[in-house]
N, C-alpha and C positions, 0 to 999 in steps of 0.2 A: 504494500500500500504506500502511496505517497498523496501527498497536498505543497499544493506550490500554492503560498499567499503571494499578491501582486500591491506590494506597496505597504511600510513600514514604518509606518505614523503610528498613533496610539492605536487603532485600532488593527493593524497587521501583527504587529509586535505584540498584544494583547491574543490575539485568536493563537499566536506558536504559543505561547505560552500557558493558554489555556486547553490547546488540545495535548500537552505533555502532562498538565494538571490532570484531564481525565483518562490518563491512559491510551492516549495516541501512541506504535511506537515505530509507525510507519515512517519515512522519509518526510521532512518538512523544510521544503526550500522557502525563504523568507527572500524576496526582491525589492530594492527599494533605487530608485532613481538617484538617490541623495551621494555625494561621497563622502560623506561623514559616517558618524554611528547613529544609527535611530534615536530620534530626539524629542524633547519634549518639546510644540509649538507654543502654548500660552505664553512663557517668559519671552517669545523673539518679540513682541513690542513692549515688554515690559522689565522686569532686569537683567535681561540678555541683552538689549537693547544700551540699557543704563552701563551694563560693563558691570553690575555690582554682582551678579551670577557665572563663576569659574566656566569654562568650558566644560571639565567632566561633570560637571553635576545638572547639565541641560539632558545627557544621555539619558533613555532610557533604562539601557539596563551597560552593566561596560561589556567591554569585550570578548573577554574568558565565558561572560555566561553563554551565551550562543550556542561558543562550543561545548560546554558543560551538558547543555540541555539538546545537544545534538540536533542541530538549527543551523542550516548551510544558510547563512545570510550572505548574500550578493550585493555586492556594495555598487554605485554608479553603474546603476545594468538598466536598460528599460524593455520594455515587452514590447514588441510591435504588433502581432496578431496572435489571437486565438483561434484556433481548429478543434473543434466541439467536437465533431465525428471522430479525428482523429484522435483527440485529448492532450493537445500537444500547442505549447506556447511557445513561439520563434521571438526572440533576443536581440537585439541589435549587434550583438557580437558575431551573430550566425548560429549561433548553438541554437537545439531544437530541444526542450524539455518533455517530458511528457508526466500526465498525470493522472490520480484517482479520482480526486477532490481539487477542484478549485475555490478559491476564497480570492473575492476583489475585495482590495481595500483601497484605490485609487484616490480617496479623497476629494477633495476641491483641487478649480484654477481661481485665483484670481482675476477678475474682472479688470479688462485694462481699458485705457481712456482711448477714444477714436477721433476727437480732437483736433485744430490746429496746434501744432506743437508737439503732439503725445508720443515723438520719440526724438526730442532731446536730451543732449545727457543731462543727468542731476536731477533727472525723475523715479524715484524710487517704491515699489511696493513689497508689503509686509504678508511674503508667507512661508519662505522657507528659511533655511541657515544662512545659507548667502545672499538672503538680500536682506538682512540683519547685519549679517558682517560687511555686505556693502555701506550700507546709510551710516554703519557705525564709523565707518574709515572714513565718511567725507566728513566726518562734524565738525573737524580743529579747524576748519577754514567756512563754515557756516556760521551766520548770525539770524539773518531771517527765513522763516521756513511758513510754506505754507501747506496745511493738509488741506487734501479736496476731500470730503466723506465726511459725516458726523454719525457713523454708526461703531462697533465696540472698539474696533481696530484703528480707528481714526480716532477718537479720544483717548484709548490707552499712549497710542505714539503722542498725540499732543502733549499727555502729563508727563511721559518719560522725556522728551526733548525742550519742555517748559522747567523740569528739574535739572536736565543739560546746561541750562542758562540760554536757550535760542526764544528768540522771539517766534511766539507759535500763534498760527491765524487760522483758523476752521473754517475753508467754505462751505455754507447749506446748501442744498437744491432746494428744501424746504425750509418752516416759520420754526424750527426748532430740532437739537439733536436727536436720534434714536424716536425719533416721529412713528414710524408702524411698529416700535418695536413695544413703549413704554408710555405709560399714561402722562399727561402734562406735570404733574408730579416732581414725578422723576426727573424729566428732563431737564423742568426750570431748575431744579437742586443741582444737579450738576451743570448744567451750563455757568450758576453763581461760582459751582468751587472751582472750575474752569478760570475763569474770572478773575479769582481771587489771588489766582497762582500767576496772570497777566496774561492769560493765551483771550486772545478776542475768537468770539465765535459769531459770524457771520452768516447772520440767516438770509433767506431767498436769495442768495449770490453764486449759483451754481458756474463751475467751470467751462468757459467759453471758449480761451487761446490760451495756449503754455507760449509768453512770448521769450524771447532770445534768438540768436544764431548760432553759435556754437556750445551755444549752454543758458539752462533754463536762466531767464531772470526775472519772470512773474509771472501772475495768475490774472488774465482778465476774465472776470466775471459778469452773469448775467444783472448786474444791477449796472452796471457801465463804468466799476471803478476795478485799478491796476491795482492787485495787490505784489510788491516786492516779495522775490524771494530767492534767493540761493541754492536751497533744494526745494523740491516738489513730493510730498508724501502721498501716495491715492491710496486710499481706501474704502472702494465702492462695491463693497461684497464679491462672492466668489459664486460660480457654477460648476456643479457635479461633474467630476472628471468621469464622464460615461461612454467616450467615445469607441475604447477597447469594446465593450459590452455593445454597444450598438453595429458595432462593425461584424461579430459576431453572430446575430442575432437575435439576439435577449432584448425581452421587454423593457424599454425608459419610456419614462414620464418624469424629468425634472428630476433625474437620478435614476438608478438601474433599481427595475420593479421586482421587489421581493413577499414571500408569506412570510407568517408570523417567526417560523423558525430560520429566516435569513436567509432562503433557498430562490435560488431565479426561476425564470421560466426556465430552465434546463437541473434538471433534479442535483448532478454531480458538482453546479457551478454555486456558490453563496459569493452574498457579498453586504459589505459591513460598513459603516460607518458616513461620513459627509457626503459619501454617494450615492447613498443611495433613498429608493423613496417606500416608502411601509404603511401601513394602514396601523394606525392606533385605537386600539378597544377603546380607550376612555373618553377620545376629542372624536370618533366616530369618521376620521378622516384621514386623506392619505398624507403623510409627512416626510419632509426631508428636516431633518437636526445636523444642525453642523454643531457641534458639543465634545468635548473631550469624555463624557458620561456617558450618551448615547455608544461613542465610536465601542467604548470599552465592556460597556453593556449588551449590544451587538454581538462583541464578538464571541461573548463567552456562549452567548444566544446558539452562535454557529458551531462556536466549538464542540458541545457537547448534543446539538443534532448530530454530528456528522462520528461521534460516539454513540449514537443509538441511545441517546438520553433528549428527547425531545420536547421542551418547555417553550412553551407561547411567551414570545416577548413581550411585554406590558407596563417594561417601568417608566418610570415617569420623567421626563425631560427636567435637567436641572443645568443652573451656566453657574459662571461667576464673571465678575470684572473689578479690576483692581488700579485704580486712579488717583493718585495722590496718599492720602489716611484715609481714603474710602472704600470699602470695600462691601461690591455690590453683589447681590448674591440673589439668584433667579430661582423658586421651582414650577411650574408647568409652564404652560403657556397664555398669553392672555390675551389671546389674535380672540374679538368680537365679544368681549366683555360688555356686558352692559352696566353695570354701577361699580364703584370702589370708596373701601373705608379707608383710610389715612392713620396711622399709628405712630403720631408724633412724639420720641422720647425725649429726644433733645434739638438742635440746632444740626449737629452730622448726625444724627441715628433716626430714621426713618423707615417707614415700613407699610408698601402698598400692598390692600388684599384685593385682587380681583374675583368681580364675579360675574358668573351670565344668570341673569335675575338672581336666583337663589343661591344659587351654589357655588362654593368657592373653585376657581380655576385654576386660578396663579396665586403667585407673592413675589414682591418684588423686596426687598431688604434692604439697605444701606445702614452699615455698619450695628443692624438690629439683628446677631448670628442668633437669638433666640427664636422671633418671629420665625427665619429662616426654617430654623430646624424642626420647630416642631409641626410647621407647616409642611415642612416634606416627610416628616412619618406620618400624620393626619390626613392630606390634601385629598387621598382616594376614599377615604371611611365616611364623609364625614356627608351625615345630614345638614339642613339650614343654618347655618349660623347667627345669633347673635351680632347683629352690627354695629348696635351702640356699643354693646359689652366692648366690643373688638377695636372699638375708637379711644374706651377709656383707658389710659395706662395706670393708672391707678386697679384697674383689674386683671389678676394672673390668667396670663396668659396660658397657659401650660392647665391651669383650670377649667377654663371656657372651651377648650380643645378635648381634653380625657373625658370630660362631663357629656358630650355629645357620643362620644364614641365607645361610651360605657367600660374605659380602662381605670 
């Protein structure tokens, strides 16, 4: 028996891992595009970024373990096609692998600008190692920068290069940051600590020209003004790396279509993580999660289908984001919410509950890790809530939660 995973982000690197967890002891070739060691992506716009996070400690596992756990990891190798009939995945080296089980874990591309300007130098985007270690090596000769995006990756890099000492500028396409993702709430809070730290954040001013000639040197915007800048950060969300799987013939819809136990439309092929799209029991709808939870949640999903241990995927989407002393911390989803209670502790510690009429959806937390957590072991139990209870903080929390779900 063998399983070739394709791609070795948290969620490739998690499924070898978990299929030696349940007694895989077949061959397990692990591929990853990258030339480094499998890494962990949240710190690349945040202290990977700042330089205050060592190199060995971005890895996810070191070296030695791979081979320990008897894990042919392929460092800078990419797949170019898949042969289903055959079972056989051709490499760009020329080598022709072949296999039992396949596992995609492809990931995301990031979204790039199509623009006047959108490929001068000193335009940079945040999604692998080297374009971390890129943007990090041009900073000792940056002063003004400006991000295009206001969603998590575009305000993470704002606070890590506003703690840099660069003058940091956010252009919107919209009246406020993280607009489809977070209630007005949320956003005006962090737009203030934004603020406060001296990044201006520029709403309805979406990117029109990256102007310069042989190197960026501003941002014209659709409100009519030049913003200065030295480098360029885009940050305009990313799409499911699906095109192996489409080229193949497996089902996509906005990521490669899987059932609940991670299996494509070809029984031998799964696939796991940013790429792919799944139906969720509890939102009743089909979803793509870009999440380091999902990706790793996923794979164990796959892992132990493809062990004759077969468990319906079901857990619940959870993020985080980390900006300044802030730290924000997500669980479900709260795409068509219709009301929210506010959980105001202090001036930084806040905490949004989403609901659709009755029933709680999401939470949104800011530096509230209680709200958080007791929200993500409740969120699926729980009958009607209490909504004044849940405004007052003078009422236990952790009370108003156990009492509904009779623990």
């Amino acid at each position: 028996m063998s399983c070739i995973i394709i791609g070795a982000s948290h969620a490739g690197v998690q499924a070898a891992i978990n299929l030696r967890g349940q007694g895989y002891e077949g061959e397990i070739t692990l591929i990853s595009a990258d030339a480094v060691l499998p890494y962990q992506r949240p710190p690349l716009s945040k202290a990977f970024l700042q330089d205050t996070l060592p190199e060995q400690r971005l890895w996810l596992r070191p070296e030695n373990f791979y081979r320990t756990k008897n894990i042919d990891l392929r460092l800078n190798t990419r797949v170019t096609s898949i042969n289903r009939e055959q079972k056989e995945v051709a490499l760009d080296s020329g080598e022709t692998l072949t296999y039992h089980t396949l596992i995609l874990a492809t990931g995301a591309a990031v979204n790039r600008l199509s623009i006047a300007g959108s490929n001068l130098p000193g335009i940079h985007y945040l999604r692998d190692h080297n374009d971390t270690v890129g943007l990090r090596a041009s900073l000792p000769d940056v002063d003004n920068v400006v991000v295009i995006g206001g969603g998590y990756i575009g305000l993470e890099a704002a606070a890590s290069l506003a703690k840099l000492g660069k003058n940091v500028t956010v252009l919107l396409n919209q009246e406020r940051p993280l607009r489809h993702l977070t209630s007005e709430v949320v956003s005006t809070h962090l737009t203030t600590l934004h603020q406060r730290h001296g990044v201006t954040i520029q709403p309805l001013a979406g990117a029109q020209e990256i102007t310069g000639e042989d190197h960026v040197t501003g941002v014209l915007a659709s409100n009519g003004q030049h913003y200065p800048a030295d480098i360029v950060v885009v940050g305009i969300g990313v799409s499911p790396a699906q095109n192996l799987a489409q080229a193949c013939g497996l089902d996509v819809a906005n990521g490669i279509v899987v059932n609940e136990y991670m299996q494509t439309s070809d029984n031998d092929i799964y696939a796991i993580g940013d790429c792919v799209s799944f139906y969720h029991p509890t939102y009743k709808k089909q979803l793509r999660i870009e999440s380091v939870q999902n990706a790793t949640d996923q794979s164990k999903t796959a892992a132990m289908a493809i062990c004759g241990k077969r468990i319906s995927y079901e857990a619940m989407p959870w993020f985080w984001s980390d900006q300044y002393d802030a730290k924000l911390q997500i669980v479900g989803l709260s795409d068509g919410y219709t009301d929210t209670v506010v959980r105001k502790e202090s001036e930084t510690s806040i905490a949004v509950f989403y609901f659709l009429n009755e029933r709680l959806i999401a939470v949104e937390a800011i530096n509230q890790p209680k709200s958080f957590m007791i929200a993500r072991k409740h969120i699926q139990d729980l009958p009607e809530l209490d909504k004044t209870r849940l405004a007052d903080i003078n009422q236990d929390l952790n009370l108003i939660f156990t009492e509904l779900v009779g623990a």
